[in-house]
Chimera marker file (.cmm) of the C-alpha trace (Angstrom):
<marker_set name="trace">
<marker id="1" x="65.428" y="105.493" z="87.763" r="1" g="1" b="0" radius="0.5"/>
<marker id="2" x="68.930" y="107.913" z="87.423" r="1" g="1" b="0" radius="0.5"/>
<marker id="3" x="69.639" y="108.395" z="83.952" r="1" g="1" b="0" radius="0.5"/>
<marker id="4" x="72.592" y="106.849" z="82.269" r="1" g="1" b="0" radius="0.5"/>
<marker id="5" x="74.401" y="108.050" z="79.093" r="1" g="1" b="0" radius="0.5"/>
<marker id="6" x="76.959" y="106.515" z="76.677" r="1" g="1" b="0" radius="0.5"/>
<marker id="7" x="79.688" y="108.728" z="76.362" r="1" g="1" b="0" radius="0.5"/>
<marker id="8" x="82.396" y="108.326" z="73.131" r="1" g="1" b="0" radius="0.5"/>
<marker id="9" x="85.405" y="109.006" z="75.483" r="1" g="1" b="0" radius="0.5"/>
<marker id="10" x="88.428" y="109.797" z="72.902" r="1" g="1" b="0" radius="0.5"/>
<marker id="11" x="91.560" y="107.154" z="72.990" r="1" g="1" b="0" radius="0.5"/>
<marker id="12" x="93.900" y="109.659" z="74.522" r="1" g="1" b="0" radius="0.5"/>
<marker id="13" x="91.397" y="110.609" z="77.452" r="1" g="1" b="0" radius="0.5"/>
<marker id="14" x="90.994" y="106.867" z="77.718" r="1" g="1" b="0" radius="0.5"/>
<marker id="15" x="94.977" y="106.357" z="78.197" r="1" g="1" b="0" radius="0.5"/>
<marker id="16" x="95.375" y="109.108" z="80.374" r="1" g="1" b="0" radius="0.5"/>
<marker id="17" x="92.814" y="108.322" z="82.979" r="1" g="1" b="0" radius="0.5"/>
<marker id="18" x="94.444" y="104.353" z="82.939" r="1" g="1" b="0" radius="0.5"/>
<marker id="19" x="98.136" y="106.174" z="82.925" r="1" g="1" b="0" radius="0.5"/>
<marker id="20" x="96.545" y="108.014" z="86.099" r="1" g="1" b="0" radius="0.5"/>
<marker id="21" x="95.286" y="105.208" z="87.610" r="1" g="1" b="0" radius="0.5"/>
<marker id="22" x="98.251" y="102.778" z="87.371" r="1" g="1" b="0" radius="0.5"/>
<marker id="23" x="100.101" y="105.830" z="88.607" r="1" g="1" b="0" radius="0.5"/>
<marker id="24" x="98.472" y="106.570" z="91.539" r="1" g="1" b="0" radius="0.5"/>
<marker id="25" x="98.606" y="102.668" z="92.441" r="1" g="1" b="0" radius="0.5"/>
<marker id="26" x="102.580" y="102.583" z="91.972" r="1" g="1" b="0" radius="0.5"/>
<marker id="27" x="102.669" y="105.589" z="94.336" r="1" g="1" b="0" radius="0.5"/>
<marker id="28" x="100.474" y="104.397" z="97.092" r="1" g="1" b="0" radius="0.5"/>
<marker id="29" x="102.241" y="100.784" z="96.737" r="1" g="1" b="0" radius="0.5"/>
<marker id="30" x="106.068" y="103.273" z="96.572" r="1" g="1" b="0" radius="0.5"/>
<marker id="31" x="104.908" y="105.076" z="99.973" r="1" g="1" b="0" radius="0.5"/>
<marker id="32" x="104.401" y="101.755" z="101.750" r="1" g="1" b="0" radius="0.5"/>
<marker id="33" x="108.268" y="101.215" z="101.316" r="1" g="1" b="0" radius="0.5"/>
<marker id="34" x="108.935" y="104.288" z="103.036" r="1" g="1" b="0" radius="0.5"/>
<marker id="35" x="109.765" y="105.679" z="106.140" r="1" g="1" b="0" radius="0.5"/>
<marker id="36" x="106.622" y="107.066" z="108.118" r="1" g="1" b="0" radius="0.5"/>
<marker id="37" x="108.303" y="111.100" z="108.331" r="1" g="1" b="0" radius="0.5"/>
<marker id="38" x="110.014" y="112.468" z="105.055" r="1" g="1" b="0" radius="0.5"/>
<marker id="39" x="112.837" y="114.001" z="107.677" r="1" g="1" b="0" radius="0.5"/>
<marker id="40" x="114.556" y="112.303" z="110.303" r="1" g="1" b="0" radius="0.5"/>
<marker id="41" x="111.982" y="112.214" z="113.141" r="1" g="1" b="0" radius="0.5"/>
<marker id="42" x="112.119" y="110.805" z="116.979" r="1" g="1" b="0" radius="0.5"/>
<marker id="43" x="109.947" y="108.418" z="117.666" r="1" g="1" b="0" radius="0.5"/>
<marker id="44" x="107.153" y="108.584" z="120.308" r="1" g="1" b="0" radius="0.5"/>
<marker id="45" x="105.063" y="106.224" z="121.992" r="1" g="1" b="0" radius="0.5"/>
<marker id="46" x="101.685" y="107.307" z="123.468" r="1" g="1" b="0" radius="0.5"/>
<marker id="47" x="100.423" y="106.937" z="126.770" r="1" g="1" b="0" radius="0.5"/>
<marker id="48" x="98.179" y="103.556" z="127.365" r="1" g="1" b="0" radius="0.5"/>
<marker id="49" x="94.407" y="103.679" z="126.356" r="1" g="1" b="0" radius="0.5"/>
<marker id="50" x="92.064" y="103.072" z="129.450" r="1" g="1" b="0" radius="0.5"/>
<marker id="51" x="90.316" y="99.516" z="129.331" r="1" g="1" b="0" radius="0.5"/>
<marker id="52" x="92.668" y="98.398" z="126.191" r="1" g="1" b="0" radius="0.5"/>
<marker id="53" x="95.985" y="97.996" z="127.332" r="1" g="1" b="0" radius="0.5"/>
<marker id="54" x="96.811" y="99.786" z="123.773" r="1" g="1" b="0" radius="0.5"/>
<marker id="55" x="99.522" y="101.860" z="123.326" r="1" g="1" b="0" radius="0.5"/>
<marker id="56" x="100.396" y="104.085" z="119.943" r="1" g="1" b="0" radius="0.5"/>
<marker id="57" x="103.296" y="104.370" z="118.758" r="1" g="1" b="0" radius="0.5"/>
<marker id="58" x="106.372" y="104.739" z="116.211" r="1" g="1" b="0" radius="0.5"/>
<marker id="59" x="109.730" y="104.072" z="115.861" r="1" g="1" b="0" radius="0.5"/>
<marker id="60" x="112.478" y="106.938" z="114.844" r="1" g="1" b="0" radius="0.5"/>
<marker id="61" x="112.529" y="107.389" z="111.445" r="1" g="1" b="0" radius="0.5"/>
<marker id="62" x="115.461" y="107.906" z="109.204" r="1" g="1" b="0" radius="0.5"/>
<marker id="63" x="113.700" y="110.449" z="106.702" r="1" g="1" b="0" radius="0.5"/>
<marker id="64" x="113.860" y="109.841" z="103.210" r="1" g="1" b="0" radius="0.5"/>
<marker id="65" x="117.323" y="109.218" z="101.382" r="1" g="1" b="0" radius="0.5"/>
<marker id="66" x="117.288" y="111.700" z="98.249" r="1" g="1" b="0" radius="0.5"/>
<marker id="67" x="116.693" y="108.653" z="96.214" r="1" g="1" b="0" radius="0.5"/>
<marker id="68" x="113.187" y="108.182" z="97.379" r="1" g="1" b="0" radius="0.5"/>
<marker id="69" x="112.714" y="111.997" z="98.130" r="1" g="1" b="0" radius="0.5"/>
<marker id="70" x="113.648" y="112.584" z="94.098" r="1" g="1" b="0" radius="0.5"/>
<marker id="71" x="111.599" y="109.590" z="93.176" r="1" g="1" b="0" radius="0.5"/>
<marker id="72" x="108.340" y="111.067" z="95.194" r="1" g="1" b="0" radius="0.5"/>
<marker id="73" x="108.556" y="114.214" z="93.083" r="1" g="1" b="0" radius="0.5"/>
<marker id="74" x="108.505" y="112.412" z="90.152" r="1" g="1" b="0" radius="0.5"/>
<marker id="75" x="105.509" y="110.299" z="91.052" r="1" g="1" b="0" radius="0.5"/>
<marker id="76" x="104.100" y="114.010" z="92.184" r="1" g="1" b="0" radius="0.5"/>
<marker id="77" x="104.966" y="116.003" z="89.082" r="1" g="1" b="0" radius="0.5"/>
<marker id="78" x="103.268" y="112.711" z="86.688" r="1" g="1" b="0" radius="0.5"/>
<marker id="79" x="100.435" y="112.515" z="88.946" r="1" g="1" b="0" radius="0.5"/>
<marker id="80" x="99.781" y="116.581" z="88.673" r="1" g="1" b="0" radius="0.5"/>
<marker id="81" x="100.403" y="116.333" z="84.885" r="1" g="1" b="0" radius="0.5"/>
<marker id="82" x="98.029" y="113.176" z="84.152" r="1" g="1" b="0" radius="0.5"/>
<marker id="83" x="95.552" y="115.197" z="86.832" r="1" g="1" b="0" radius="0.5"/>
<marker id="84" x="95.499" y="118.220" z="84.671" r="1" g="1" b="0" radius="0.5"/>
<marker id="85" x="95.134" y="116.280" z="81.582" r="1" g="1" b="0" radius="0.5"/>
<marker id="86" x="92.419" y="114.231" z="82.420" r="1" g="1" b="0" radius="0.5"/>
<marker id="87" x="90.217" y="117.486" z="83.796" r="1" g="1" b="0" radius="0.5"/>
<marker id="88" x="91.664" y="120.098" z="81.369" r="1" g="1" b="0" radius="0.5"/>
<marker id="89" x="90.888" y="117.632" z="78.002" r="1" g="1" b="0" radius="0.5"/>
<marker id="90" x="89.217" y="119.625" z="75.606" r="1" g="1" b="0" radius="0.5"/>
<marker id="91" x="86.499" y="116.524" z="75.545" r="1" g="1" b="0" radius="0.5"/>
<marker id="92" x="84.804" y="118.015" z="78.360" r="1" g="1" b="0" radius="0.5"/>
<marker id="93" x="83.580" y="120.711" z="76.440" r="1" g="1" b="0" radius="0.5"/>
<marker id="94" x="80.952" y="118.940" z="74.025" r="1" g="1" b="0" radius="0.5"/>
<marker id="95" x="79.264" y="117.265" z="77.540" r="1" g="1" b="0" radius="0.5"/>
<marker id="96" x="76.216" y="119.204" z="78.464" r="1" g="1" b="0" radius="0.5"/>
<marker id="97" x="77.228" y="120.968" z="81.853" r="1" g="1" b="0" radius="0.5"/>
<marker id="98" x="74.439" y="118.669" z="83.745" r="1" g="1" b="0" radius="0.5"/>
<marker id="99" x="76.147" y="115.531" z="83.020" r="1" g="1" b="0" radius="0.5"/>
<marker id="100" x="79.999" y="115.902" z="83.400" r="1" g="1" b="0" radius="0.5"/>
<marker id="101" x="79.659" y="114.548" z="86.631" r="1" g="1" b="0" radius="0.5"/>
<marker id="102" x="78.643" y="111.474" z="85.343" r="1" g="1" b="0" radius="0.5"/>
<marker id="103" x="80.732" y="111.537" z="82.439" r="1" g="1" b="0" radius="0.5"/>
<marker id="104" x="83.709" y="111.428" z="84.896" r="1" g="1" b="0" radius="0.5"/>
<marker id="105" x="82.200" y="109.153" z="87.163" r="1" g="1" b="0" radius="0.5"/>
<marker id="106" x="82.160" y="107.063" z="83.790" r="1" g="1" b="0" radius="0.5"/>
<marker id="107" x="85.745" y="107.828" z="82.608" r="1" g="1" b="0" radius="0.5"/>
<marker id="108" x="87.210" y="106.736" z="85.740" r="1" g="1" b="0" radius="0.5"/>
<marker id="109" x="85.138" y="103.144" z="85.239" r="1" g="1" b="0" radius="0.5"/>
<marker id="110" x="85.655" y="102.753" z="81.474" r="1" g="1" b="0" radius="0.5"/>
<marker id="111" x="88.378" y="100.614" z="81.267" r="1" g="1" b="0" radius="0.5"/>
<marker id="112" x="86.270" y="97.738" z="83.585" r="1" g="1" b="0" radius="0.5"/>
<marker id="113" x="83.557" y="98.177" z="80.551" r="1" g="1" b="0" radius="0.5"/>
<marker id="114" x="86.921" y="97.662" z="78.185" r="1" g="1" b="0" radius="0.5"/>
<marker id="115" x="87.885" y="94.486" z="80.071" r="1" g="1" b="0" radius="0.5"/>
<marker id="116" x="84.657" y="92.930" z="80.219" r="1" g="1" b="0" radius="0.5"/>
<link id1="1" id2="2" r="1" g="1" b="0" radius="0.2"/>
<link id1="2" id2="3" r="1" g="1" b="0" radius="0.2"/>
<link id1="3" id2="4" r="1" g="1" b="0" radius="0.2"/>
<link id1="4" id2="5" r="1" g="1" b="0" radius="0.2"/>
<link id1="5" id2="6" r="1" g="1" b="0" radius="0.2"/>
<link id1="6" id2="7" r="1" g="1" b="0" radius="0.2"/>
<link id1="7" id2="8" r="1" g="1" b="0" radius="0.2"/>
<link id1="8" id2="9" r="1" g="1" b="0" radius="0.2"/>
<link id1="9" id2="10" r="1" g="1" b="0" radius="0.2"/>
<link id1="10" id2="11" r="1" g="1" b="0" radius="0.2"/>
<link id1="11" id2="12" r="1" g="1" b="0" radius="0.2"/>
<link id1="12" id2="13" r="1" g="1" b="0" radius="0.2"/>
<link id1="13" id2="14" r="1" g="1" b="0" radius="0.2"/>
<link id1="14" id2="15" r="1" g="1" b="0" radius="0.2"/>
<link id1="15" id2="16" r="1" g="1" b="0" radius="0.2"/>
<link id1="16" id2="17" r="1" g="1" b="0" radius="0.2"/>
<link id1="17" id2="18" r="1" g="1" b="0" radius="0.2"/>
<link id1="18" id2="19" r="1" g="1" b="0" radius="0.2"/>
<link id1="19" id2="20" r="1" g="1" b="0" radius="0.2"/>
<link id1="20" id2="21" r="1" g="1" b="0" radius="0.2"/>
<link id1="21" id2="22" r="1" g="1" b="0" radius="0.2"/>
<link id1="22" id2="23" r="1" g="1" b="0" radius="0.2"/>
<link id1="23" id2="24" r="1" g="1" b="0" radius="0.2"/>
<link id1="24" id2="25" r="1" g="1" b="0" radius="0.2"/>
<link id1="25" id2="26" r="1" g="1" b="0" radius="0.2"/>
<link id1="26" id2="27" r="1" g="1" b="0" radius="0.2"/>
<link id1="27" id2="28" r="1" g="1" b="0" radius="0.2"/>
<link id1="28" id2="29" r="1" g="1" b="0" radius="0.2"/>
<link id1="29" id2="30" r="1" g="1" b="0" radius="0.2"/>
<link id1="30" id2="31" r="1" g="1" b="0" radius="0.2"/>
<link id1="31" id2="32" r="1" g="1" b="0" radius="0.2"/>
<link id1="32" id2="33" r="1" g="1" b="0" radius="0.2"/>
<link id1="33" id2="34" r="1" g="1" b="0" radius="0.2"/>
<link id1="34" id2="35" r="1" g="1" b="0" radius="0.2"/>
<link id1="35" id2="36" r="1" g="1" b="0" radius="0.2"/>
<link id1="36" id2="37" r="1" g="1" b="0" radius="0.2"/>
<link id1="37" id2="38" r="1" g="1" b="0" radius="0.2"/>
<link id1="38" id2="39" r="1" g="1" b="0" radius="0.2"/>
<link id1="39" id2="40" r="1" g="1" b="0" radius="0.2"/>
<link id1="40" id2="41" r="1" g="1" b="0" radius="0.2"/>
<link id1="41" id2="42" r="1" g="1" b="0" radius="0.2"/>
<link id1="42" id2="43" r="1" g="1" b="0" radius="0.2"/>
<link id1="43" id2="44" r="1" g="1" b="0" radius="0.2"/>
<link id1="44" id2="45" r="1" g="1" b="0" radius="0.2"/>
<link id1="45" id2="46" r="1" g="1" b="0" radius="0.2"/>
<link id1="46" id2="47" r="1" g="1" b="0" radius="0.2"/>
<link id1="47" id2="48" r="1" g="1" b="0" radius="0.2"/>
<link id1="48" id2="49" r="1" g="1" b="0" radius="0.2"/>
<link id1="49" id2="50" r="1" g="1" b="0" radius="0.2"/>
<link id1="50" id2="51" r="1" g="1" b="0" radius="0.2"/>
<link id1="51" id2="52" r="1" g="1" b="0" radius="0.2"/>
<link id1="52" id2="53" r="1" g="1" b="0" radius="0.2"/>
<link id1="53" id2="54" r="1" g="1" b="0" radius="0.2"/>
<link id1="54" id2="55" r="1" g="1" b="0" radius="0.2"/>
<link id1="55" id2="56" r="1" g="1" b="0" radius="0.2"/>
<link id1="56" id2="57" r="1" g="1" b="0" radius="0.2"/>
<link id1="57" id2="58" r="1" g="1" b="0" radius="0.2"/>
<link id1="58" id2="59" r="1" g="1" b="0" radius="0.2"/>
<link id1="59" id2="60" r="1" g="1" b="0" radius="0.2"/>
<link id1="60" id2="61" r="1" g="1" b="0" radius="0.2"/>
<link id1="61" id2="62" r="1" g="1" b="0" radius="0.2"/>
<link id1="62" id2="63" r="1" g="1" b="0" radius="0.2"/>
<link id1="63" id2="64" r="1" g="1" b="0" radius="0.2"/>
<link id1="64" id2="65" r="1" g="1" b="0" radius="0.2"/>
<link id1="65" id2="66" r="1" g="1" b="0" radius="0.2"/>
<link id1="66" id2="67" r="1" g="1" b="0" radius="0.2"/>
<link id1="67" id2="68" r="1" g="1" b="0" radius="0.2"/>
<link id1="68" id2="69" r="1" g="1" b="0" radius="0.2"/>
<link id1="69" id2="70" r="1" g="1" b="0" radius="0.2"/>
<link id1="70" id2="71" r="1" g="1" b="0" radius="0.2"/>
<link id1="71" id2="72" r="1" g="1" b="0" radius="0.2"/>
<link id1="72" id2="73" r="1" g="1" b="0" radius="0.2"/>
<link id1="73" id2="74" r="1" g="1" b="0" radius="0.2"/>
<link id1="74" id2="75" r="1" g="1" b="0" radius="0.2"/>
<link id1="75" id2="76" r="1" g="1" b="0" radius="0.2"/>
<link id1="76" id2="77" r="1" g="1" b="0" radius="0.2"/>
<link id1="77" id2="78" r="1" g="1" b="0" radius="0.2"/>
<link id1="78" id2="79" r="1" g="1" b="0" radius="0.2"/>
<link id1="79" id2="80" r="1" g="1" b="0" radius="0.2"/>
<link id1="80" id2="81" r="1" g="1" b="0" radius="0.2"/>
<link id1="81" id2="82" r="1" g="1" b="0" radius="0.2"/>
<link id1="82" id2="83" r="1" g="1" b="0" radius="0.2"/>
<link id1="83" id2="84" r="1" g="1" b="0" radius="0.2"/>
<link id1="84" id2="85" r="1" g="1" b="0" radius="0.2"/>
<link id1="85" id2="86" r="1" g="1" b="0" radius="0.2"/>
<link id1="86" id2="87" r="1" g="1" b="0" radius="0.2"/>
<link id1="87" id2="88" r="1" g="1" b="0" radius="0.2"/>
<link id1="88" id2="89" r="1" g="1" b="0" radius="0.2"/>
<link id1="89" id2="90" r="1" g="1" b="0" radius="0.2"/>
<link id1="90" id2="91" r="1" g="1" b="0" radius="0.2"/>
<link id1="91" id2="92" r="1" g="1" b="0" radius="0.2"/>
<link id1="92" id2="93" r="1" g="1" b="0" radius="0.2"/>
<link id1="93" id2="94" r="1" g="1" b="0" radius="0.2"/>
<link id1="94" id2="95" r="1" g="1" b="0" radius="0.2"/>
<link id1="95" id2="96" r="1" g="1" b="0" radius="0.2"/>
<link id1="96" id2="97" r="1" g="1" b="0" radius="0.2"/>
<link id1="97" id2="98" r="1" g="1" b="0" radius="0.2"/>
<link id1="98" id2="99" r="1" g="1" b="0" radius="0.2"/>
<link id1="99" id2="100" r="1" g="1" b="0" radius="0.2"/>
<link id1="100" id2="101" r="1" g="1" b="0" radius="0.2"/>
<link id1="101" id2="102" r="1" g="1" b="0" radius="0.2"/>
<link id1="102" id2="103" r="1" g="1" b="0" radius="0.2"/>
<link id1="103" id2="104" r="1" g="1" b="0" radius="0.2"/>
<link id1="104" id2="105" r="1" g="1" b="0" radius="0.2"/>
<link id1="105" id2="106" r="1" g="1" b="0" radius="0.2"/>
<link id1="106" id2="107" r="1" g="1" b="0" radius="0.2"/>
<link id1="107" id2="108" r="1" g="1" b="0" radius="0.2"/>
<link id1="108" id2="109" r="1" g="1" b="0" radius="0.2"/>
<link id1="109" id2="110" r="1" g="1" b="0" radius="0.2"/>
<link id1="110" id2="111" r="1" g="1" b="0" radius="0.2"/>
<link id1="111" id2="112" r="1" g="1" b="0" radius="0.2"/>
<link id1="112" id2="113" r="1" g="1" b="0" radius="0.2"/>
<link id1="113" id2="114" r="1" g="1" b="0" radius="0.2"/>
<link id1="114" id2="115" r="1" g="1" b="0" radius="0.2"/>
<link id1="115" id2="116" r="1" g="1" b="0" radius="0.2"/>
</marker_set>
């Protein structure tokens, strides 16, 4: 049977790993809206798949106006700061080396314990 350990994750560890989640959800939901190439691209369409009749493709794509190009490196530069928070908290340091992967494996699943 694995072993399973409590850990007293502090408040601000807590917040950041939910600030990193809800993050990286706004991003991925951000880069649905946009076009599929960052810089005005050609499309292409492949050549048809034997047996399927399918045929890959895309459309031309605008690129990125410098709204959504400025708004990308924000969600970047708050993703890479939350990231570094998260793994650089000092909170890391009182878990025996054996069982940070589990302590991070139980960080990133805390806040379903929270809600429950």
């Amino acid at each position: 049977m694995p072993k399973t350990t409590a850990f007293d994750f502090p408040q601000e560890l807590r917040e950041a790993q939910i600030s990193l989640h809800e993050t990286r959800a706004a991003y991925e939901q951000y880069a649905k809206t946009l076009p599929w190439s960052a810089e005005p691209m050609p499309g292409w369409e492949g050549e048809k798949q034997l047996h399927s009749g399918y045929r890959s493709g895309k459309a031309d794509s605008p690129g990125y106006t410098e709204e959504q190009a400025a708004k990308v490196v924000d969600f970047q530069a708050r993703l890479l700061e939350l990231s570094i928070t998260v793994s650089a908290h000092p909170f890391w340091d009182s878990v025996d080396v054996g069982d940070r992967v589990e302590a991070r494996m139980a960080l990133k699943h805390a806040h379903e314990l929270a809600e429950a």
